[in-house]
ROZARO-703414 format. One record per atom (N, C-alpha, C, CB): residue in one letter; x, y, z. Coordinates in steps of 0.1 Angstrom, whole numbers, plus 2048, in hexadecimal, padded with zeros to 3 digits. Each point is the difference from the previous one (the first is absolute). Glycine has a CB too. Layout:
<milos>
aXYZ
...
</milos>
This chain:
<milos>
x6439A39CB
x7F77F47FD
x7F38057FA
x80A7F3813
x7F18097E4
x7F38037FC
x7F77F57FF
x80A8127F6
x7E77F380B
x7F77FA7FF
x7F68017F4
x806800817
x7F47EF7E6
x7F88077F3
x7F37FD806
x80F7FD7E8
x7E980F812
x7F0801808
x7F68017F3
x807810817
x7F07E97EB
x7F68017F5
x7F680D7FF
x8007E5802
x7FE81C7F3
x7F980D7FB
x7F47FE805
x80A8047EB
x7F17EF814
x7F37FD806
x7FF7FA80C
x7F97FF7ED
x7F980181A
x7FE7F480C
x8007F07F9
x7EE812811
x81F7E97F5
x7FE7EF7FE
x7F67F97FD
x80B80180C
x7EC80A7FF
x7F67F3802
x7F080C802
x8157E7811
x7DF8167EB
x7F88087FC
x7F980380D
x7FF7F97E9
x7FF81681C
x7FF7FF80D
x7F27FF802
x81380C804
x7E17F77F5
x7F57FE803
x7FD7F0801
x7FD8187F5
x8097E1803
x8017ED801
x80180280D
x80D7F47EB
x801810817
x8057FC810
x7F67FE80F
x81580E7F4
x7E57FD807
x7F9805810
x7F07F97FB
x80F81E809
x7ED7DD7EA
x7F47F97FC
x8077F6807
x7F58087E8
x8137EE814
x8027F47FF
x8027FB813
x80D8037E1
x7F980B826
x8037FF80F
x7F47FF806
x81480E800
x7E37FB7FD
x7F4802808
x7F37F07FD
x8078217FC
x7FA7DA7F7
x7F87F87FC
x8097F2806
x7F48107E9
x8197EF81C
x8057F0807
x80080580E
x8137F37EE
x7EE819813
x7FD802811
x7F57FB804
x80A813801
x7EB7E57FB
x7F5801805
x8037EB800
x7F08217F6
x8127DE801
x8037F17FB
x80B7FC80E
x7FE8057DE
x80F804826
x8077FB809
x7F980180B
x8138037F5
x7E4804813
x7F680380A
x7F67F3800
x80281C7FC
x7FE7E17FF
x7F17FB7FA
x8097EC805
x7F281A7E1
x81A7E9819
x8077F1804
x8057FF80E
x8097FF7E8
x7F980C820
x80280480D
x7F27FB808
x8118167F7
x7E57F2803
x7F37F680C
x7FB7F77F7
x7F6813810
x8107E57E9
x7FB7F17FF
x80C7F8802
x7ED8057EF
x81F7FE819
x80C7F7806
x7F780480E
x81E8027F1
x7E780D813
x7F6801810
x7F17F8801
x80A819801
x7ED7E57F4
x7F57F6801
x8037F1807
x7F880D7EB
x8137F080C
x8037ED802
x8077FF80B
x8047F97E8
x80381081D
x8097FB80E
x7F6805809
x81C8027F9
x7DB807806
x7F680280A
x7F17EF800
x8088257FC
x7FB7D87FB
x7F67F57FF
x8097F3806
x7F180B7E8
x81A7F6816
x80A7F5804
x7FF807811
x8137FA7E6
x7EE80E81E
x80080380D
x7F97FB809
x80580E7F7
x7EC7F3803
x7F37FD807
x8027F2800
x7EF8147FA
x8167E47FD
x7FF7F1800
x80C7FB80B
x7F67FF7E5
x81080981B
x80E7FA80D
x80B7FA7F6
x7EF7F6818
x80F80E7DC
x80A7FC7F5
x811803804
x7EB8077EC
x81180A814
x80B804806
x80980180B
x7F78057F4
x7FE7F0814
x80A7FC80C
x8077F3802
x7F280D80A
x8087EB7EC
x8037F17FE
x8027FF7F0
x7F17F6817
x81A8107E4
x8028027EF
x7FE7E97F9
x81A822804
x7E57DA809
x7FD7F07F7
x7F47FE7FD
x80F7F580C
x7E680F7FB
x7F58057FA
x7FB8027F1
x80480A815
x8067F87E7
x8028047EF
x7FD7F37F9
x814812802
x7F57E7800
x8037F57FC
x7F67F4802
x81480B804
x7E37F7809
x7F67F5807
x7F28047F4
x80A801823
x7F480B7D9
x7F98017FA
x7FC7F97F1
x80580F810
x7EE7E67F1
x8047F57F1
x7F18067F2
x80B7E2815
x7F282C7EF
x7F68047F6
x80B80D7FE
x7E27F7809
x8178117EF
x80080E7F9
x80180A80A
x7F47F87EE
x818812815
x7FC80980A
x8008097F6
x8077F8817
x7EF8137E9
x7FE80A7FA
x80980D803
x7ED7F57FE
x81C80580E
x80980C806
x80A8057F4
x8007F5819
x8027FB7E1
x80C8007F7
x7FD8057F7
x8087F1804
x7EA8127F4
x7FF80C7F5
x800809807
x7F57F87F0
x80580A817
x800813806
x812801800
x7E5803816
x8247F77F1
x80A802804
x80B8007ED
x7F87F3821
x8068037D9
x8068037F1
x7FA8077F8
x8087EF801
x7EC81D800
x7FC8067F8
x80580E804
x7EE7EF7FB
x812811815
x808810808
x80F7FE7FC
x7F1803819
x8157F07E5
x80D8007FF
x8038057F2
x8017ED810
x7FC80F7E7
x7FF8017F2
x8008117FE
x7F17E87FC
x80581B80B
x7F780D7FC
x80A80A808
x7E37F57FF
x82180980D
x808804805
x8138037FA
x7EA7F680F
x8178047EC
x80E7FC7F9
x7FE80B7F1
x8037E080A
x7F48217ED
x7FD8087F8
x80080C803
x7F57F27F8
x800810810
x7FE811802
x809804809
x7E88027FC
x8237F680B
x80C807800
x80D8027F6
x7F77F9812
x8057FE7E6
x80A8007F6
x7FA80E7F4
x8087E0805
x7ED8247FA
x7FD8077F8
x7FD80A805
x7FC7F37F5
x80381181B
x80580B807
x80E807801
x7EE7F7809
x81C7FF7FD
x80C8047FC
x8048037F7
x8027F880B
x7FA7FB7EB
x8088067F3
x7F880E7F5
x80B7E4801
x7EA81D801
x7FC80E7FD
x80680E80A
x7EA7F17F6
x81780D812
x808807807
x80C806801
x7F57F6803
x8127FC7FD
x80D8037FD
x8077FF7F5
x7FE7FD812
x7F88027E4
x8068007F1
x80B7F37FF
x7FE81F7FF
x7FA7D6807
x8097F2802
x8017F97F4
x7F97FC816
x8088057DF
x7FE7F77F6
x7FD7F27FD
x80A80F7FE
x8017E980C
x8017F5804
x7F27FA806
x819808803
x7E4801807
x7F27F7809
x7F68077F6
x8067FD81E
x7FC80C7D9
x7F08027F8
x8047F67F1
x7F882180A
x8107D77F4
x8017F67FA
x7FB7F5804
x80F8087FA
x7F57F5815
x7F87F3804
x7F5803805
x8117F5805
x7EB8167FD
x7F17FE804
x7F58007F2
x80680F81A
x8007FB7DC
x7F87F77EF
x8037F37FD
x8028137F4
x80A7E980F
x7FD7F17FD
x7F77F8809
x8148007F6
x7ED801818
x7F87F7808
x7F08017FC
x812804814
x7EE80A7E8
x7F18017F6
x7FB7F77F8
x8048127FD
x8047F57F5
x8017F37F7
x8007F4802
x80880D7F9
x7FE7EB816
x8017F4800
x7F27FB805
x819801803
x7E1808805
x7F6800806
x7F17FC7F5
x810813813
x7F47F37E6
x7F38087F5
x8057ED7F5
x80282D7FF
x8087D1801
x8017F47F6
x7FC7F280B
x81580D7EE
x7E97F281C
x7FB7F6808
x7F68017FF
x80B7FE80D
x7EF80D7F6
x7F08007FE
x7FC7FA7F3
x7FF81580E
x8077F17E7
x7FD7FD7F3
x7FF7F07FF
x80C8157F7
x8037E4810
x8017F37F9
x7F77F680C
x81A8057F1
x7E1805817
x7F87F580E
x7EE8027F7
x813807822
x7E78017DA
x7F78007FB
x7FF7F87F4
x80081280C
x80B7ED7E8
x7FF7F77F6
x8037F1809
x8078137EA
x7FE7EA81E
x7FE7F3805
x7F47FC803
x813803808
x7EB8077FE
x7F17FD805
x7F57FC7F7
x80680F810
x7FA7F97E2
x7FB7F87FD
x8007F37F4
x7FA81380C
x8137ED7F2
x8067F37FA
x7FB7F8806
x8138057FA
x7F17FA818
x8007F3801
x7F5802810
x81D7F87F1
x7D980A80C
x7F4803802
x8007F380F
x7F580B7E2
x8097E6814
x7FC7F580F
x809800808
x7F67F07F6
x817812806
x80C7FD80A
x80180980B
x80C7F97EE
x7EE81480C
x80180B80B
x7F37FE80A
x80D8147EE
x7EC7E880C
x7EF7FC802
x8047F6811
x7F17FB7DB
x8127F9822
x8067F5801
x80C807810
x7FB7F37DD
x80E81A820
x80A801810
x7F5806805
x81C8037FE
x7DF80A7FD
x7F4807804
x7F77F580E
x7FE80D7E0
x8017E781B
x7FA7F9806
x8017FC80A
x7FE7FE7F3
x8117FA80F
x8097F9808
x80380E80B
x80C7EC7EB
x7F8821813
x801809809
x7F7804804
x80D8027F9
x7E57FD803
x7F4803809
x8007F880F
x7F48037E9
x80D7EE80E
x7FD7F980A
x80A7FC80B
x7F17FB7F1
x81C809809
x80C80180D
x7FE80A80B
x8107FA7F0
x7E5812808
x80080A80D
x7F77FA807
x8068157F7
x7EC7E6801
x7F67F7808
x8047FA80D
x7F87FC7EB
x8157FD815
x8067F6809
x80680B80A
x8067E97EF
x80182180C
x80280C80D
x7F980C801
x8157FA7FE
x7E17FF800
x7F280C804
x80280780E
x7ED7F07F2
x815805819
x80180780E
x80E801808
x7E97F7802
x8218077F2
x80C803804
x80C80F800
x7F77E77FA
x7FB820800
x80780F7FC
x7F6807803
x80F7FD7ED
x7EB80F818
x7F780D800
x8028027F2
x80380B818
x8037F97E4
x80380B7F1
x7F37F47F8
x82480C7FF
x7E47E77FF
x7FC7F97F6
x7F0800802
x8187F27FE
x7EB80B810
x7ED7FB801
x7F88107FC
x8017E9819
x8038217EA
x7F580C7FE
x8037FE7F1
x801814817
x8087E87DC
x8018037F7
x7FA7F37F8
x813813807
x7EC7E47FC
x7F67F77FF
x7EF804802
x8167F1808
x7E8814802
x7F4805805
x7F980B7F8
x8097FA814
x8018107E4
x7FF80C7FA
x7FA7F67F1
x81781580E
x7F57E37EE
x7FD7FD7F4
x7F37F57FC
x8198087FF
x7E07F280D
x7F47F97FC
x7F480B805
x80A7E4802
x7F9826806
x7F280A801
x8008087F2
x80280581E
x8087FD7DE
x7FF8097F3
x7FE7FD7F4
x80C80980A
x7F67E57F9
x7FD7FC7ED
x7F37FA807
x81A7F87ED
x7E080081E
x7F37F6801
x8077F27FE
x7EC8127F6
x81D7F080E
x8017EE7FA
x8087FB80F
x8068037DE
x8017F081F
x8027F580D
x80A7F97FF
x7ED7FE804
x81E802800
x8097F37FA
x8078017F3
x7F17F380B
x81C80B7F2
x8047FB7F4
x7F38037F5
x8117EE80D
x7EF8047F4
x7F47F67F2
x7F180480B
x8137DF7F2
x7F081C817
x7F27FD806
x7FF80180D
x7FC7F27F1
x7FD80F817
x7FF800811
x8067F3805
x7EA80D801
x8187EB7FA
x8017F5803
x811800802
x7E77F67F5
x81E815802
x8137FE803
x80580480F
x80480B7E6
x7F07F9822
x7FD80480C
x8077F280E
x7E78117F0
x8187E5806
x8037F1806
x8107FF806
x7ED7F57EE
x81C81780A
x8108017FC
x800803809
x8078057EC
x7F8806823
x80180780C
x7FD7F8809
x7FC8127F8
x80E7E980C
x7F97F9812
x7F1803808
x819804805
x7EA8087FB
x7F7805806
x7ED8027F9
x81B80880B
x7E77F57ED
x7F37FE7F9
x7FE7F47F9
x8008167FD
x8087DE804
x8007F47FB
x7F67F6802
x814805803
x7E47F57F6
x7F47FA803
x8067F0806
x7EF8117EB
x81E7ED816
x8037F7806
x7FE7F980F
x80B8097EF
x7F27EC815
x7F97FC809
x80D80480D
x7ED7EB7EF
x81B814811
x8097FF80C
x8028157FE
x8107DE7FF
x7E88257FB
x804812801
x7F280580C
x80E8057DF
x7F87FA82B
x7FB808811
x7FA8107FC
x8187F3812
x7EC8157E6
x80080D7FB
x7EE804800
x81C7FD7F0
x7E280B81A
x7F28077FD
x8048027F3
x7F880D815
x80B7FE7E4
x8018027F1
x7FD7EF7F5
x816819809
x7EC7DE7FF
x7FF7F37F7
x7F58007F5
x8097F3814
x7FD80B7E0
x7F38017F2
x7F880B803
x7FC7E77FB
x80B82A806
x7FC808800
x80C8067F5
x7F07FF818
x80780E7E6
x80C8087F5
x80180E809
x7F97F57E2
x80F815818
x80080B804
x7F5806802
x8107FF7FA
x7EF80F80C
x7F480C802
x8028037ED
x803810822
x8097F37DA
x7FC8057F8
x7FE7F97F2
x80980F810
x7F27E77F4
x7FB7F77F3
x7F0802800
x8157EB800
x7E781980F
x7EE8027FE
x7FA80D7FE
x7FD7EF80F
x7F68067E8
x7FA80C7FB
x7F9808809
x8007F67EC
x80481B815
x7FB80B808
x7F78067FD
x810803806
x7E07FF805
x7FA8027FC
x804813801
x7F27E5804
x8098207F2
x80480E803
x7FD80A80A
x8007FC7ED
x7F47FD819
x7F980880D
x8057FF80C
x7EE7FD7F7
x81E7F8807
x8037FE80C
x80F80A805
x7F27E57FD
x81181F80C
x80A80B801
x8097FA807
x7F4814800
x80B7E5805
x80D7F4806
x8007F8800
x80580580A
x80D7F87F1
x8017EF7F5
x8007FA80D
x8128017E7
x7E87EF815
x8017F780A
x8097F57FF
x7ED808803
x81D7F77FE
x80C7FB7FE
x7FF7F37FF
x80981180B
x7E97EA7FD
x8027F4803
x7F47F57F6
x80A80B81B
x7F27FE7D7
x7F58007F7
x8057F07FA
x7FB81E7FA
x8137DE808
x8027FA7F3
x8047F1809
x8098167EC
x7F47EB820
x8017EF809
x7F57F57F8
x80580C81E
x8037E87E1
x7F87F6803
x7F48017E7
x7FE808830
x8078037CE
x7FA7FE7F4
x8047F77F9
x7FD812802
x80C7E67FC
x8037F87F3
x7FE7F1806
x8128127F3
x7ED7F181C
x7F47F2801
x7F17FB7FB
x80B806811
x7F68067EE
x7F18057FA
x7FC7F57F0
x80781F80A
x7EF7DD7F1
x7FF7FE7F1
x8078077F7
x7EE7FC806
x81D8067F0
x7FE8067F9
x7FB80A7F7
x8077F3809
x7ED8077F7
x7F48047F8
x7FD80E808
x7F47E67F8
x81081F817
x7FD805805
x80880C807
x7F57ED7FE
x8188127FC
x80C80A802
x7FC80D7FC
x8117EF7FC
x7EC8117F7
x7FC80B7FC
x7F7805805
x8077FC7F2
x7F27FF81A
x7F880C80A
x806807808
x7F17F5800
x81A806803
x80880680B
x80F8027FB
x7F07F4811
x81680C7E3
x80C8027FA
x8048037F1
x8017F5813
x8098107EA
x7FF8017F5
x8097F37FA
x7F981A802
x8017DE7F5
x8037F47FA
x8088027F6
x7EE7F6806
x8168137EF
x80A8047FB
x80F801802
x7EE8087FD
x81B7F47FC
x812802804
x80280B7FF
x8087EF7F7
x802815811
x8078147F8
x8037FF7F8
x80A80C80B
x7FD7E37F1
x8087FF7EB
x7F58077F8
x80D7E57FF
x7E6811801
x7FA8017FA
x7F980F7FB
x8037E980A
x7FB820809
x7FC8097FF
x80880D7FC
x7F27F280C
x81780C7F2
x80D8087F8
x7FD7FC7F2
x8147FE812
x7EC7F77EC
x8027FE7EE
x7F28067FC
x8107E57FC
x7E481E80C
x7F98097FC
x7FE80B800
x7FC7F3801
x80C81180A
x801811800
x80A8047F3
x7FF80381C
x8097F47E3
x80B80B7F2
x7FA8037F6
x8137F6803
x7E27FE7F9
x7FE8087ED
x7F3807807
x8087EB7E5
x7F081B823
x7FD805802
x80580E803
x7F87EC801
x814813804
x80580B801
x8108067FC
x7EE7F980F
x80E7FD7E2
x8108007F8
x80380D7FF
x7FE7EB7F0
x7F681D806
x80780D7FB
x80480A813
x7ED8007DF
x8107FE828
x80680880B
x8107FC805
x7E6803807
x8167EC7F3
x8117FF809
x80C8057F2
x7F77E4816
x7FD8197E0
x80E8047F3
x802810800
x7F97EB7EB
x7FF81D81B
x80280F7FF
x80880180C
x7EA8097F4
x8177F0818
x80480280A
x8117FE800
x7E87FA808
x81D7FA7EE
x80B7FC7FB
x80580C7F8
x7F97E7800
x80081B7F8
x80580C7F7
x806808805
x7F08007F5
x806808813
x80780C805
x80B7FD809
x7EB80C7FE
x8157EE808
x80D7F880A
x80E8037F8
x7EF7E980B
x80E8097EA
x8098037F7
x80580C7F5
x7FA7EA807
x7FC8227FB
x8058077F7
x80880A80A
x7ED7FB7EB
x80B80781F
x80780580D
x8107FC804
x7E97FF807
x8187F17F4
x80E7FF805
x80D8087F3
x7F67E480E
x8008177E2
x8078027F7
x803812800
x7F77E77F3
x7FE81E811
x80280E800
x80A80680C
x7E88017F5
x81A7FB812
x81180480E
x80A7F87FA
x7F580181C
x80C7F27DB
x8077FD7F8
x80480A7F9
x7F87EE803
x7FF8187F3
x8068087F4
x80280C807
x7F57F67EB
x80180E820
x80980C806
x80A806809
x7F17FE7FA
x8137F380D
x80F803801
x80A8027F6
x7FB7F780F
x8068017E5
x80B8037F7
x7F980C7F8
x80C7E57FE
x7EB822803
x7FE80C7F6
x80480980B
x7EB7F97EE
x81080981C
x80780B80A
x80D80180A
x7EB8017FE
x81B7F07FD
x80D7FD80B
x80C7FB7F5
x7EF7F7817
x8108137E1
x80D7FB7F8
x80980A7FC
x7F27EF7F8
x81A810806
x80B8057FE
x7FF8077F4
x80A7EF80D
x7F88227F1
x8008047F8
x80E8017F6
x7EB80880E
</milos>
């Protein structure tokens, strides 16, 4: 019986052990951000009562952490093994899942800005659905909290979207200390002070209007987003860039170092 053997390596060995060592870190990396989400699901009692899932009617941020480890996880094993083991097969699908990757992005950014109000317009509608499960998730509420201390702003449109939450409802039959109050983190902090007082934002939107702005910030996040971007276009377009040249480049360098001579 004979065998035929190539004159050369198949497959380029310096690629190999580049391409192993650079998804090893990518499959690690998807490993503690699955171990993140089921440890965040833990603390909530998710994982003892998996219906829990389901009761939830806002945004749980578990679910990105948990589909971004999944994703991320699935790759850098597929581009570990198959650099590895000289798999052809899984270093096919892991350049295409690239590529597929790298053309979403493409065609979610030209949406965006085709169709500008529309996106403007759910942008909205999902603010304020989390608004309504503000105290129905940990995750959501710290990530709500993060995102009006970091831009200065309050609400959707306005402080007033604040009315959407039971529990801050300026409605006469709503019992809630919190009633026609907004969050801690809609007020404005004085910088001298070293501990937040959680309880800054009761009873303000009883207040005059004319008068919010002493004690809150009267600004939407929409709003205060559609001003951060052209402010800070050329960072997010350099930020895109490299992303995407990053994907196109393990694109072209799997089929330049993983191919059949």
């Amino acid at each position: 019986m004979y065998y035929y053997r190539y004159e050369n390596a198949e497959i380029n060995c310096c690629y190999k052990y580049l391409m192993f060592s650079y998804n090893i870190i990518f499959w690690l990396a998807g490993v503690a951000f699955i171990a993140a989400g089921f440890w965040a699901w833990s603390e909530k009692g998710v994982l003892m009562d998996l219906t829990q899932v389901t009761q939830l009617h806002g945004f749980d941020p578990v679910w990105l952490v948990l589909a971004v480890g999944g994703i991320t996880f699935i790759l850098g094993f597929a581009g570990c093994v198959g650099a590895l083991r000289e798999n052809i097969c899984l270093l096919k699908f892991f350049s295409g899942v690239i590529g597929l990757i790298f053309f979403l992005e493409l065609t979610a950014a030209v949406l965006v800005v085709v169709f500008q109000s529309q996106v403007r317009a759910w942008i909205n509608e999902f603010f304020v659905a989390n608004i309504k499960a503000y105290r129905d998730d940990i995750d959501l509420q710290n990530l709500i909290d993060s995102l009006q201390r970091m831009n200065s702003c309050c609400g959707a449109q306005s402080p007033g979207d604040w009315d959407e939450n039971v529990y801050f409802s300026c409605n006469d039959s709503n019992r809630s200390r919190e009633r026609c109050g907004v969050p801690f983190s809609c007020c404005v902090q004085d910088p001298a002070d070293s501990v937040v007082n959680t309880q800054c934002g009761y009873d303000v939107r009883s207040k005059q209007k004319g008068q919010w702005s002493n004690h809150i910030y009267t600004k939407g996040c929409i709003a205060a987003l559609e001003d951060w971007l052209p402010r800070n276009l050329y960072t997010v377009a350099i930020v895109f860039v490299v992303i995407s040249l990053l994907q196109v480049h393990k694109h072209l360098w799997e089929g330049a170092g993983f191919s059949l001579h």
